[in-house]
C-alpha positions in Angstrom: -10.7 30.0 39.8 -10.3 26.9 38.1 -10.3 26.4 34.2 -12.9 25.1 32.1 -12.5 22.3 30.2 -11.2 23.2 26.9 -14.1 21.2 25.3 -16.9 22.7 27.1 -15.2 25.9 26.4 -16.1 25.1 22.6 -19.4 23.6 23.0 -18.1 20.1 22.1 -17.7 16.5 23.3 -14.4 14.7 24.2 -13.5 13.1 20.4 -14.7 15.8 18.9 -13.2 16.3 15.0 -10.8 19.1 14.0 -13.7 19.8 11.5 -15.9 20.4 14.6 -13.4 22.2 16.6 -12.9 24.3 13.7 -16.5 25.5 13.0 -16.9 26.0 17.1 -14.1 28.0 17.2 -15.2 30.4 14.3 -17.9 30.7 15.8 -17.3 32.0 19.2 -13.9 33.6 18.1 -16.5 36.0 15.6 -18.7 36.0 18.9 -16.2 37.0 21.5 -13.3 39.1 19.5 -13.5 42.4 21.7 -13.1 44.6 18.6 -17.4 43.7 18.6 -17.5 45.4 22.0 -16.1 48.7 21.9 -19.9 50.6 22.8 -20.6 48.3 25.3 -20.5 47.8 29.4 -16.9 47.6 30.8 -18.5 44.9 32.3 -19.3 43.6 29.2 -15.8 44.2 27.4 -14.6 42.2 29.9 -16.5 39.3 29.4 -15.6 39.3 26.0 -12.2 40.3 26.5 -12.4 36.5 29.0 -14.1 34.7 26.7 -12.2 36.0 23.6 -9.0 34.4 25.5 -10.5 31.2 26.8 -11.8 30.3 23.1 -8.1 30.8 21.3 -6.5 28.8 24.5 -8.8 26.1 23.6 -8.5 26.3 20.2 -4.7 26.4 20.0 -4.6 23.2 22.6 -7.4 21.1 20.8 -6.7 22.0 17.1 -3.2 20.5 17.8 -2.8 17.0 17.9 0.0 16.7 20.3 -1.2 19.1 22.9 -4.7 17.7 22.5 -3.4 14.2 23.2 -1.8 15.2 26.3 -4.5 17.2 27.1 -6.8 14.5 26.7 -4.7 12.2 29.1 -3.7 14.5 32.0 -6.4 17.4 31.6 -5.0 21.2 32.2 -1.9 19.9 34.3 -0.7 18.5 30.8 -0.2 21.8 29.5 3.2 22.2 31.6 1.2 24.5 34.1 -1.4 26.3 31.2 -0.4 29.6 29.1 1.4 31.9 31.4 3.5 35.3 30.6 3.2 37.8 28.0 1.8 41.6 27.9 -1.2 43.3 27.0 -3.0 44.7 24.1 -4.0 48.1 24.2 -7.5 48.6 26.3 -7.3 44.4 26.5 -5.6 43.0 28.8 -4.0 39.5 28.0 -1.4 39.6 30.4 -0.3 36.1 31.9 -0.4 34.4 28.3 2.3 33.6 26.8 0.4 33.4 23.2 -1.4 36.1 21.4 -5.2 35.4 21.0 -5.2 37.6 18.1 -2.2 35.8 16.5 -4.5 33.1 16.9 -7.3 34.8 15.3 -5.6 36.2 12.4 -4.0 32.8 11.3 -7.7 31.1 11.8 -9.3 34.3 9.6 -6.6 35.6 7.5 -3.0 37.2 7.6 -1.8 39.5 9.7 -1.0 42.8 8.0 -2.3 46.2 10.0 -4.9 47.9 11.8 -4.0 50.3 14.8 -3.9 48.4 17.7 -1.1 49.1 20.5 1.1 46.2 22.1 4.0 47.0 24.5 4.8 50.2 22.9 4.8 49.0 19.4 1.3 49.4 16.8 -0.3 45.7 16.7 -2.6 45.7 13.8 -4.2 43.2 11.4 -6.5 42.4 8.6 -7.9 39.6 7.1 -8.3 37.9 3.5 -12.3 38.3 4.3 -14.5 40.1 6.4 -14.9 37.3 9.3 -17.4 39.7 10.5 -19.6 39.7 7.5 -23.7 38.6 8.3 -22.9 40.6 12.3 -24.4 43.9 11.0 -26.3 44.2 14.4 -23.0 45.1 15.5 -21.9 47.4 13.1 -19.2 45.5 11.5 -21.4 43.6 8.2 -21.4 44.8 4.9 -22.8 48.0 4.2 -23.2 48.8 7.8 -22.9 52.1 9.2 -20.1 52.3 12.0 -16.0 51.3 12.6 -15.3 48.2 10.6 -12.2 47.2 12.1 -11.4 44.6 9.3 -10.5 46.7 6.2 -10.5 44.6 3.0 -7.5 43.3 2.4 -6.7 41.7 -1.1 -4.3 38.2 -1.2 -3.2 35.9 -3.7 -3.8 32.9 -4.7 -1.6 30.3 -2.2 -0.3 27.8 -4.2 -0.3 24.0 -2.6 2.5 21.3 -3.6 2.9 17.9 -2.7 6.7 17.3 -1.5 7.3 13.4 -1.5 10.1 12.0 1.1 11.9 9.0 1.9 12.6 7.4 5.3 16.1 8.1 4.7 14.9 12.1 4.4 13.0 12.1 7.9 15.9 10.5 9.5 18.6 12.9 8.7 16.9 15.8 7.6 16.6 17.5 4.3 17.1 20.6 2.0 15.1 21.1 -0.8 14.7 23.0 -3.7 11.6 23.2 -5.2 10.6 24.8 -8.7 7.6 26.6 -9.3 5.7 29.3 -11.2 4.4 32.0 -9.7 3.2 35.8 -10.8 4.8 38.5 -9.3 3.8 42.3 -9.5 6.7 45.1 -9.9 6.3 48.5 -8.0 4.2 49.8 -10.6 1.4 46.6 -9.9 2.5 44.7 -13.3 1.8 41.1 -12.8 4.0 38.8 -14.7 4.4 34.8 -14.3 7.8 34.1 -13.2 9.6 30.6 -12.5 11.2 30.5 -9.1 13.4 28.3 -7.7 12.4 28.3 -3.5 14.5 26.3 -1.0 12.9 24.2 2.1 14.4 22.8 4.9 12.7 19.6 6.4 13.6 18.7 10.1 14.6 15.4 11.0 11.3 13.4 11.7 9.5 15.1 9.7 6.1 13.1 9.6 3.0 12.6 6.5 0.5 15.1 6.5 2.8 18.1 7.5 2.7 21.7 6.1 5.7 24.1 5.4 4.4 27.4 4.8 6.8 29.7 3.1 5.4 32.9 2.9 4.3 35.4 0.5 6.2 32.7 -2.3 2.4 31.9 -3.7 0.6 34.0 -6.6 0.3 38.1 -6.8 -2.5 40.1 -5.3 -4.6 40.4 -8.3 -3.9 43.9 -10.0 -0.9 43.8 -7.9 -1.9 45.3 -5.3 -2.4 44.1 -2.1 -0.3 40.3 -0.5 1.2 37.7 -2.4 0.0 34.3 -1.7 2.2 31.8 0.1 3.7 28.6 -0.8 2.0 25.4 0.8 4.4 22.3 0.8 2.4 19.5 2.1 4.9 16.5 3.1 3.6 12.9 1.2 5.5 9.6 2.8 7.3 7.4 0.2 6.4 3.9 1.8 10.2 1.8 2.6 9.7 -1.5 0.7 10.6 -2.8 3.8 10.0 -0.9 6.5 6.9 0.3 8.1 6.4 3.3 10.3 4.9 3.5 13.6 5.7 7.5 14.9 9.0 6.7 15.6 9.5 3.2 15.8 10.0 1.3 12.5 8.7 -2.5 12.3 10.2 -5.2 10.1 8.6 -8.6 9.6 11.2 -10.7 9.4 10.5 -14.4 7.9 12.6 -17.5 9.0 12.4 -20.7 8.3 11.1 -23.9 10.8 15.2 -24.9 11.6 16.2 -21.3 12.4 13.0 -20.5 14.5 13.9 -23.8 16.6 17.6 -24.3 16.1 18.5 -20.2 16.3 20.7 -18.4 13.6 21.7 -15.4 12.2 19.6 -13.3 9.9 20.4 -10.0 7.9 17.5 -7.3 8.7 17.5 -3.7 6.9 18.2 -0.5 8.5 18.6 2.9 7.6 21.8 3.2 7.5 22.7 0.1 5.7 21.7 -3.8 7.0 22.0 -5.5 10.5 23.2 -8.8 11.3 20.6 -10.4 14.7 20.8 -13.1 16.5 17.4 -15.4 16.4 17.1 -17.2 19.9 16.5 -20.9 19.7 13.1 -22.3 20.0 11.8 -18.5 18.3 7.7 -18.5 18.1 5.9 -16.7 15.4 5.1 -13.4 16.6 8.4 -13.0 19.1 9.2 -9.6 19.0 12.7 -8.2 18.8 13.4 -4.5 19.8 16.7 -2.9 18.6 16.8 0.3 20.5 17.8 4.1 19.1 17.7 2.1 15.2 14.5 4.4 14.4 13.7 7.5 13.7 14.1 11.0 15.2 11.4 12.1 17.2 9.9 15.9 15.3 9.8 17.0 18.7 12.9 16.0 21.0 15.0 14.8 18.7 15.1 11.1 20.8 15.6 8.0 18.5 12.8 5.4 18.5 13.5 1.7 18.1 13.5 -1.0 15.6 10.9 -3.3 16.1 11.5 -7.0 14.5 8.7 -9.1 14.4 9.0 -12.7 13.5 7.2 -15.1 11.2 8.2 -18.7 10.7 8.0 -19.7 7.3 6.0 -23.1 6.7 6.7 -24.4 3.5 3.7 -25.5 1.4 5.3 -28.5 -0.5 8.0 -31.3 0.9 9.9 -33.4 -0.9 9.6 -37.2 0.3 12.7 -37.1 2.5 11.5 -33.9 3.9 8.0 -35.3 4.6 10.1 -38.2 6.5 11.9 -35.8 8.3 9.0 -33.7 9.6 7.0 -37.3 10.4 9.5 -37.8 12.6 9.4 -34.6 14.4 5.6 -34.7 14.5 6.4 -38.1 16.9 8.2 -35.9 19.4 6.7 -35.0 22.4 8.6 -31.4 22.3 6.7 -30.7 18.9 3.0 -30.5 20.3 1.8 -27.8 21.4 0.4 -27.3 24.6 -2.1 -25.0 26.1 0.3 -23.0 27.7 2.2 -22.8 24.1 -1.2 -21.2 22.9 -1.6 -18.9 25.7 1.9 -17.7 25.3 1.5 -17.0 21.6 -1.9 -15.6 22.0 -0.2 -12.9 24.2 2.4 -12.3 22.1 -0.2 -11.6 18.8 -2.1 -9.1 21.3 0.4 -7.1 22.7 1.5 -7.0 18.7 -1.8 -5.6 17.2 -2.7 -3.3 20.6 1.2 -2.0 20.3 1.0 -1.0 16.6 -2.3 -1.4 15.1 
């Protein structure tokens, strides 16, 4: 049987926000989680136990950027075949996955901590920083309802979020961090005391803005210290290259030149990240020409491949002339190789488009 779109799966429409892909998920995930279904049908359980599966395959393709995109572009055969392997989970069976729908859950919900539920020989169990369930108490599992809450209360501290600031050089090589912060921390008898830690990060090469690095149970005590620390939030803020602009991988340089270079051709000094380049400028250069120096960008987050260095060129047109200068260009204007002619504007037109379409 085929699968259903991941989108109609969720309720929404194609360009749907992560805000809305979010709130459908919580949604269905609260509707669907088979925990809700122990009385029922077997028929039922297993439509539950389905739909359970098919929300949290959605949500983990669509909530992702880089799945969704190639999801978005080649459909279910972008998924390199779908979600295959994996075992089962107790009366549920989630075989032929090769990711937990429950992991999925608890990381949507809260974390994962215990509640007696049996995987491959070993006790699978969870609870969650809230009742997720709260407001269902048709179904036994609100507030104050009678009946087998399978989410027991379980207290968390505070996380604690911190902007980590890097440089191009940092997303191109990679980087080790240490980062200082203050914390509390309960002893064995549940003492809370505020402590100042010193926690070290590693960044991966192409790292990108708008990453988080979760370092876990480094945030605040449980309050009364007892229950789960907190964790540690880094989120990763881009120092802008005076110089350089990103584009994913690629970097883009606007590189001026003056009117004799662009016709005559030269050398010009360009930077890099590891130190300045020395190009060559064709003869007869037009304003927005684009150079590409391949493998002189950045590290791909995923495979590691290099992107490209991307030169675009402006011709400088100075705004005063001296009179010999104004003599010299009156003489050029004369020349029948200095007017431009519709095939000139065509050219340049295309070059300008593919610029702004490439890397807008």
């Amino acid at each position: 049987m085929a699968k259903r779109d991941y989108y109609e799966v969720l309720g929404l429409q194609k360009g749907a926000s992560i805000d809305e892909i979010k709130k459908a998920y919580r949604k269905l995930a609260m509707k669907w989680h088979p925990d809700k279904w122990q009385q029922a049908s077997e028929a039922e359980q297993k439509n539950a136990e389905k739909n359970f599966k098919e929300v949290g395959e959605a949500y983990a393709v669509l909530s992702d950027d880089q799945k969704r995109a190639r999801y978005d572009q080649f459909g279910h055969a972008g998924m390199n075949g779908g979600f295959g392997g994996g075992g089962s989970t107790g009366g549920f069976d989630f075989s032929g996955m090769d990711f937990d729908p429950f992991d999925i859950f608890n990381a949507f919900f809260g974390d994962a901590n215990s509640r007696g539920r049996t995987r491959g020989g070993s006790t699978y169990s969870y609870t969650t920083s809230g009742n997720p369930f709260s407001g269902f108490e048709g179904f036994g599992f609100g507030n104050g309802a009678e009946g087998f809450n399978p989410f027991q209360q379980a207290v968390k501290g505070q996380d604690i979020n911190i902007t980590l600031r890097v440089s191009l050089d940092d997303v191109m090589n990679g980087v080790d961090k240490k980062i200082k912060i203050k914390h509390s921390v309960a002893d064995a008898s549940g003492t809370v005391r505020q402590v100042e830690d010193i926690i070290p990060i590693h960044l991966p090469k192409g790292v990108m803005e708008g990453q988080k690095f979760r370092s876990k149970g480094k945030g605040n005590a449980a309050p009364g210290g007892k229950g789960i620390p907190g964790d540690l939030i880094v989120n990763i803020e881009e120092i802008p290259h005076p110089e350089l602009l990103r584009d994913h991988e690629d970097l883009v340089y606007n590189c001026l030149i003056s009117f004799p270079t662009a016709a005559l051709g030269g050398s010009v000094e360009i930077p890099a990240l590891n130190g300045r380049l020395r190009i060559n400028v064709p003869a007869g250069t037009q304003p927005g020409k684009i150079l590409r120096l391949k493998g002189k960008g950045l590290p791909s987050k995923d495979s590691g491949n290099l992107g490209d260095l991307i030169v675009n060129i402006l011709v400088f047109v100075p705004e005063r002339l001296s009179a010999d200068e104004k003599k010299a260009v009156e003489k050029l204007a004369n020349g029948t190789n200095c007017i431009p002619t519709e095939e000139n504007r065509k050219s340049m037109f295309s070059r300008i488009k593919y610029f702004f379409t490439k890397h807008e």
